[in-house]
C-alpha positions as CSV (number, residue, x, y, z in Angstrom):
1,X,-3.1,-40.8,-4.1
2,X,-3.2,-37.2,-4.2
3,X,-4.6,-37.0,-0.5
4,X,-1.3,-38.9,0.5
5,X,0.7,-35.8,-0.6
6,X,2.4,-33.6,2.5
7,X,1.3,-30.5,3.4
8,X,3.9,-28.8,1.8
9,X,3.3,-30.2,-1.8
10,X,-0.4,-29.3,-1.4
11,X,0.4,-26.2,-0.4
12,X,3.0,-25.7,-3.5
13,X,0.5,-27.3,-6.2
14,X,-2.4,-24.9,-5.0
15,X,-0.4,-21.9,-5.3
16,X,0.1,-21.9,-9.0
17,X,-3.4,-21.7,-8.9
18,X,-3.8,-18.8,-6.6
19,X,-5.1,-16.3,-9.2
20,X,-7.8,-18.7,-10.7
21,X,-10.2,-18.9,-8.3
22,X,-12.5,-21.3,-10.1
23,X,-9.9,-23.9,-10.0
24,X,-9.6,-23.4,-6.1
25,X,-13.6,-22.9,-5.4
26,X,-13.7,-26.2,-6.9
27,X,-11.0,-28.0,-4.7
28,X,-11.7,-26.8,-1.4
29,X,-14.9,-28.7,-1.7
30,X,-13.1,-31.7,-1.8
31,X,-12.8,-32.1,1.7
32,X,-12.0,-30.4,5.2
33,X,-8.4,-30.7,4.5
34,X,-8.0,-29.0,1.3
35,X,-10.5,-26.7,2.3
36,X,-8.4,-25.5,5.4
37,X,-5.2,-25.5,2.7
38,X,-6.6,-23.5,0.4
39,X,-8.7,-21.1,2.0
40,X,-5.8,-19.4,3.6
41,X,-4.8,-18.7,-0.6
42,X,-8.4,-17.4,-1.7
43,X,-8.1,-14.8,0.9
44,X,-4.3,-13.8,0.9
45,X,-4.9,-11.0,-1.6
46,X,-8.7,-10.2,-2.1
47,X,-8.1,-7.2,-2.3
48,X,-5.7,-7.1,-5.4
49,X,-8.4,-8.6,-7.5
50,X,-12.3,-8.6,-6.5
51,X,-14.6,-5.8,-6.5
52,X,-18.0,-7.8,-5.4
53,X,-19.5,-6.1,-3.1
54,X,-20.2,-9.5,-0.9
55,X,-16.1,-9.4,-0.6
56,X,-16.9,-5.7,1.5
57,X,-19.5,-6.7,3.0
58,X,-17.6,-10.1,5.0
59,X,-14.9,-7.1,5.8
60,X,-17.1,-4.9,7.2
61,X,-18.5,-7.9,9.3
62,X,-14.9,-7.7,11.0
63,X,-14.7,-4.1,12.0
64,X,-14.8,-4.4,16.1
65,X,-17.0,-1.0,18.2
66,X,-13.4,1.0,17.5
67,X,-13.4,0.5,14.0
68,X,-16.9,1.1,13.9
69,X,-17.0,4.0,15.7
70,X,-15.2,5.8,12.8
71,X,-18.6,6.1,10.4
72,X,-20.5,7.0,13.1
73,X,-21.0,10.6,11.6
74,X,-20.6,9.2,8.2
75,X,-24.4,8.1,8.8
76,X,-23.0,4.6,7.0
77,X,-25.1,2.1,7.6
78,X,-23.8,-1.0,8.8
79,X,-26.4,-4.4,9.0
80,X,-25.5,-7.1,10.6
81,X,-24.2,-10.1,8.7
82,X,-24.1,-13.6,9.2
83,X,-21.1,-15.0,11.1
84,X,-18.2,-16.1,8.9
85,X,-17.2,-20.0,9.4
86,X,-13.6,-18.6,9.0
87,X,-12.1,-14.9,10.2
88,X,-10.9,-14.5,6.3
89,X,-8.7,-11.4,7.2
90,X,-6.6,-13.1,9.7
91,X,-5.1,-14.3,6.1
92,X,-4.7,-11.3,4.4
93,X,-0.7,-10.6,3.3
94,X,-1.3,-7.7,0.7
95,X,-3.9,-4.8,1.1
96,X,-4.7,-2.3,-1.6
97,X,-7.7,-0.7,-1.7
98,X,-7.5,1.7,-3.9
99,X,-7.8,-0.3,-7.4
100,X,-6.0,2.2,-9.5
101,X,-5.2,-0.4,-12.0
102,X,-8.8,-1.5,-12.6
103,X,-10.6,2.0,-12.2
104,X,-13.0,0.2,-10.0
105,X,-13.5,0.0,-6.4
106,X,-15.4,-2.7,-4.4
107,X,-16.1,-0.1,-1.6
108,X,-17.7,2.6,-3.7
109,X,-19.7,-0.4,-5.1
110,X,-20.9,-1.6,-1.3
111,X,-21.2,2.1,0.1
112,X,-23.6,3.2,-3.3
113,X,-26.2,0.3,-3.5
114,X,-26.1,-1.2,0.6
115,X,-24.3,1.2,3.0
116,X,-26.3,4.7,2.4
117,X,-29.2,5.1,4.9
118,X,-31.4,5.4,1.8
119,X,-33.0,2.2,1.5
120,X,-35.0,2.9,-1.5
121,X,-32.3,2.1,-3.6
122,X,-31.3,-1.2,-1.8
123,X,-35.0,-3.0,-2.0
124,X,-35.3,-2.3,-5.7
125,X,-32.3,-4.0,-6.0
126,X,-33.1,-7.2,-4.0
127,X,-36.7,-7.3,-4.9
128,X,-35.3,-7.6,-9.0
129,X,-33.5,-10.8,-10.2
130,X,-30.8,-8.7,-11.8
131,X,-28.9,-7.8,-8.6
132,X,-25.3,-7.1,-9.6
133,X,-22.9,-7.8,-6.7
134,X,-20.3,-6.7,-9.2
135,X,-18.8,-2.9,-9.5
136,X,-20.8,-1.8,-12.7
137,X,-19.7,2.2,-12.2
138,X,-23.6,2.9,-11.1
139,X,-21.4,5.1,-8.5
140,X,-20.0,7.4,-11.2
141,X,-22.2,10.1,-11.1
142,X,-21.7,10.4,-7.2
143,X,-18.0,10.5,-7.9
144,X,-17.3,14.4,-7.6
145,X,-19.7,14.4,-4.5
146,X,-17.2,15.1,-1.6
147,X,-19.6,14.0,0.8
148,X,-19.6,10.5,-1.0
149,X,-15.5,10.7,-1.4
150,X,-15.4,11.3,3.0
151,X,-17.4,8.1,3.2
152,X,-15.7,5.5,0.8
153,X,-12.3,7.2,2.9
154,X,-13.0,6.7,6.4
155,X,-14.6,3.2,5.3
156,X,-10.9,2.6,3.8
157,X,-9.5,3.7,7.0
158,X,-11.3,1.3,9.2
159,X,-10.5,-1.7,7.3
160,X,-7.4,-1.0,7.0
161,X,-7.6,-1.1,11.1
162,X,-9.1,-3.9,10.9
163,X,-6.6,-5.8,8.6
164,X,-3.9,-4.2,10.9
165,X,-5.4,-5.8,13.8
166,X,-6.5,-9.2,12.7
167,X,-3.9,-9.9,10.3
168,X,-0.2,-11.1,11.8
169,X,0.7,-11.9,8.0
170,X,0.5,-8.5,6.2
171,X,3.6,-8.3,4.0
172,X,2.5,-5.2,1.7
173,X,0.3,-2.0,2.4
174,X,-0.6,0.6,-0.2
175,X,-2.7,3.4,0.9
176,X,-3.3,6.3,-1.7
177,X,-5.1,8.5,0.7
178,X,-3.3,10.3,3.3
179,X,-3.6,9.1,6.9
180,X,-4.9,11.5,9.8
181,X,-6.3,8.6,12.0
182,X,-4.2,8.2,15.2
183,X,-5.8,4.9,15.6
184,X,-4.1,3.9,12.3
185,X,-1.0,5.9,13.1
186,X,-0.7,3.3,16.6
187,X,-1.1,0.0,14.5
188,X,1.0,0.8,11.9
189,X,3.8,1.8,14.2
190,X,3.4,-1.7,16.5
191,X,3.2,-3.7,12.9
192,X,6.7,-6.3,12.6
193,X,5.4,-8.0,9.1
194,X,5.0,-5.7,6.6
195,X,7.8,-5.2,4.6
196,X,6.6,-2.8,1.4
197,X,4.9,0.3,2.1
198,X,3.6,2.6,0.0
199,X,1.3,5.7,1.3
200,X,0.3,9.3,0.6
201,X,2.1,12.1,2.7
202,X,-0.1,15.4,3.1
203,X,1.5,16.8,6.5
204,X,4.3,16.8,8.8
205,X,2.4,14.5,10.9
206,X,2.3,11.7,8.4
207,X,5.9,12.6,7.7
208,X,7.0,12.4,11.4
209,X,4.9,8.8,11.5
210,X,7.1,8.1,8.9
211,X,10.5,9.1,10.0
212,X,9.2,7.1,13.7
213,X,7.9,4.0,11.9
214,X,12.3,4.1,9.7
215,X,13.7,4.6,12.9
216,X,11.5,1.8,14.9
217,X,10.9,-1.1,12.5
218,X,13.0,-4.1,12.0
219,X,11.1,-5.7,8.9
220,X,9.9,-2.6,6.4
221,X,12.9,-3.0,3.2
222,X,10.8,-0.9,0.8
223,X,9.4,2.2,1.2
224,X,7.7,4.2,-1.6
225,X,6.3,7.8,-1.2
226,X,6.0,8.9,-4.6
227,X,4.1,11.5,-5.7
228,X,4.0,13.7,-2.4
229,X,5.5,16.8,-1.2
230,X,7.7,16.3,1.8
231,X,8.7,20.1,2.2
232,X,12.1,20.5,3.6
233,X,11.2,19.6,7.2
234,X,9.7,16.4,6.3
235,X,12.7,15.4,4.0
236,X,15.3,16.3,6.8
237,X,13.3,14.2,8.9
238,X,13.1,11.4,6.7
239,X,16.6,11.8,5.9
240,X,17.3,11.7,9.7
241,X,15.5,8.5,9.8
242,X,18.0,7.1,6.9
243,X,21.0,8.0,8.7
244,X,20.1,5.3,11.6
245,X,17.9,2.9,9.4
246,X,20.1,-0.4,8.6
247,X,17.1,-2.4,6.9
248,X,15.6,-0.5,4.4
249,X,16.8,-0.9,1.1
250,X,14.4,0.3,-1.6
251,X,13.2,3.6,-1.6
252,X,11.2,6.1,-4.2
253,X,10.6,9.1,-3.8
254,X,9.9,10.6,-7.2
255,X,7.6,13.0,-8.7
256,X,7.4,14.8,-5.2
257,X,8.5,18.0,-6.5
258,X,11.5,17.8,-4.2
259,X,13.7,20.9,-4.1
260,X,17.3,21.0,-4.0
261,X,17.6,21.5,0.0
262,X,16.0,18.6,0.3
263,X,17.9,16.2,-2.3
264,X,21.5,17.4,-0.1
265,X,19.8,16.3,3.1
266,X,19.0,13.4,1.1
267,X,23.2,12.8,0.4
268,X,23.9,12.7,3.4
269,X,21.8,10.3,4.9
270,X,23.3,8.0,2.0
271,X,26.9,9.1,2.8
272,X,26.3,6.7,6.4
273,X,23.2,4.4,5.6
274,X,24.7,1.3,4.8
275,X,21.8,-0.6,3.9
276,X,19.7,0.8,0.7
277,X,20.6,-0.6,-2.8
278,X,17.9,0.8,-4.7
279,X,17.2,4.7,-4.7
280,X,14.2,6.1,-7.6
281,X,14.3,10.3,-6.9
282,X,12.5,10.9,-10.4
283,X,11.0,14.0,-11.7
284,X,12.1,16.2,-9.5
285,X,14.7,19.7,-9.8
286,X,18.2,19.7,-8.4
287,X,20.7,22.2,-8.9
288,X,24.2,22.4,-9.4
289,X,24.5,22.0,-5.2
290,X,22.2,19.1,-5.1
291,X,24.1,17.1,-8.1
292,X,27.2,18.0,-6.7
293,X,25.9,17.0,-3.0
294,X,24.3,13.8,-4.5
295,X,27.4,12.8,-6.8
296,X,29.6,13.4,-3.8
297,X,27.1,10.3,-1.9
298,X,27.5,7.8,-4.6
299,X,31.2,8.2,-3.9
300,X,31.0,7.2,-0.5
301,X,28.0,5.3,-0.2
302,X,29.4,1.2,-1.0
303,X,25.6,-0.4,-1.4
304,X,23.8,1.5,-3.8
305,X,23.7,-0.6,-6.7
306,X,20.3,1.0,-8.5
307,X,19.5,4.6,-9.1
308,X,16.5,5.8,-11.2
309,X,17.1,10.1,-11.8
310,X,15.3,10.4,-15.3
311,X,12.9,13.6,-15.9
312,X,14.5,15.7,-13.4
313,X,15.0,18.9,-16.0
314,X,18.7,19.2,-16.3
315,X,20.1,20.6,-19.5
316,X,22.3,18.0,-21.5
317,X,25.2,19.6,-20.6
318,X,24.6,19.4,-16.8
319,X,23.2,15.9,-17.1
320,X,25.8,14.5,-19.3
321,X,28.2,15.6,-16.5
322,X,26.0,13.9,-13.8
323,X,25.8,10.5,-15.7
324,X,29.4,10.8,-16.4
325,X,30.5,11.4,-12.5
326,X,28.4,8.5,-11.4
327,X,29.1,6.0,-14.1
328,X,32.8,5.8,-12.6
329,X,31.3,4.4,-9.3
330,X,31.4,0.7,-11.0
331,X,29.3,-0.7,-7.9
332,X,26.0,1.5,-9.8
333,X,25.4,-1.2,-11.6
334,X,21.5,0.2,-13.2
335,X,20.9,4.1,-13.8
336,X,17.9,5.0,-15.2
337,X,17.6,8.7,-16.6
């Protein structure tokens, strides 16, 4: 009877199993029908949980001549794989590939044991039963080797081109290594589905991307670019951006070291925007200017419902005053500090 379901209630049961993939192996070999249900599941966020290397290696199978082109002076070695019955990354909604949370990383795994142009390594390994396809840290003792850090990069870079370009239902983007490419710079700028982005600043040109992709896209509501330093001609830039942005409304930019100059062009932009309701500027140092600047914007601004401020230095007299002046806004309904 369960074949007799719609669609839609397929589609609703299989999703509460979308994180136990032995449940879902087992059902797509059902049939052709549950198979084309599910598969579209499997694949939506592969790169949130695996590490196999056979994961990379379908991936890399995607990368078109452009894409390639980019570890051409790498000297990474890319063998051709079988065809793929389905284009897996046309699925993909959330990209991550920098597994932070796991301290593992599927690419270092695939670029140590298959993609070096020393093949040594690669027959012993397929010539012995014991063949790990699983991230077993043999990479570690390459890991200070900046040579071997520029590879596992540009291999990020290209599939994250390649997700860009085959994918029409990416929703979320992380990327924890700062973006030079302008090949990257073009797709993410033409992207209309992502809607939470999170990546690592290291120049004005990856802050001017930035302050082109706030003032150009219609779909991106979070932003997070934590942990950088914008200087004060990226933050006026950004800033800039937030003055005319009417769809963003998450933002964090903590731990960036931000100077004071920078939190008061900050204000201002929230003295217009009308469209941010959740605002994380943690450890960094304002001073009396700034507060005064930034106290002045939660006067004004009418949508800012969230703020996060805590381990920004401030003496307990200064910060009790702070708290004080923006605990009599009753629209902040959650401070953090």
């Amino acid at each position: 009877m369960i074949t007799l379901l719609p669609d839609e209630c397929l589609l609703e049961i299989f999703n509460n199993f979308r994180t136990n993939y032995r449940v879902l192996f087992s059902c797509l070999l059902v049939s052709r029908h549950w198979c084309r249900i599910i598969i579209p599941i499997l694949w939506s966020e592969p790169t949130k949980y695996v590490d196999d290397l056979r994961l990379i290696r379908i991936y890399l199978s995607a990368l078109n001549a452009e894409e390639q082109a980019l570890l051409i002076p790498y000297k990474i070695s890319l063998p051709t794989y079988q065809k793929t019955l389905f284009e897996y990354s046309s699925f993909t909604t959330y990209v991550e590939l920098y597994f932070a949370d796991r301290n593992k990383d599927g690419i270092k795994n695939w670029l140590f044991k298959e993609g070096n142009e020393d093949y040594s390594f690669i027959y012993f390994c397929r010539n012995h039963d014991n063949y790990n396809y699983y991230d077993d840290y043999s990479y570690l003792k390459y890991y200070d080797i900046k040579e071997f850090n520029e590879q596992v990069n540009v291999i990020k870079y290209s599939l994250i081109e390649m997700f860009l370009r085959t994918s029409k239902k990416i929703k979320h983007l992380s990327i924890y290594e700062p973006i030079y490419d302008n090949i990257l710079f073009e797709r993410l700028l033409k992207n209309d589905t992502i809607i939470s982005l999170k990546f690592r600043i290291k120049n004005f040109e990856t802050t001017k991307l930035l302050s082109e992709i706030l003032h150009k896209n219609i779909t991106l509501n979070s932003l997070d670019i934590s942990g950088n330093q914008l200087g004060s001609d990226g933050a006026e830039a950004i800033a800039e951006a937030l003055r005319k942005n009417t769809v963003l409304t998450t933002l964090h930019i903590g731990d960036n070291q931000t100077s004071s100059k920078e939190i008061i062009a900050l204000a201002k932009a929230l003295c217009v925007n009308t469209a941010l309701i959740s605002l994380s500027i943690r450890f960094n140092q304002l001073n009396a200017e700034a507060r005064r600047a930034l106290m002045d914007a939660l006067y004004i601004n009418t949508t800012l419902t969230s703020l996060e401020f805590d381990g920004n230095k401030l003496n307990s007299k200064k910060f009790k005053t702070f708290v004080n002046g923006v605990r009599k806004d009753n629209r902040l309904v959650s401070l953090t500090y």
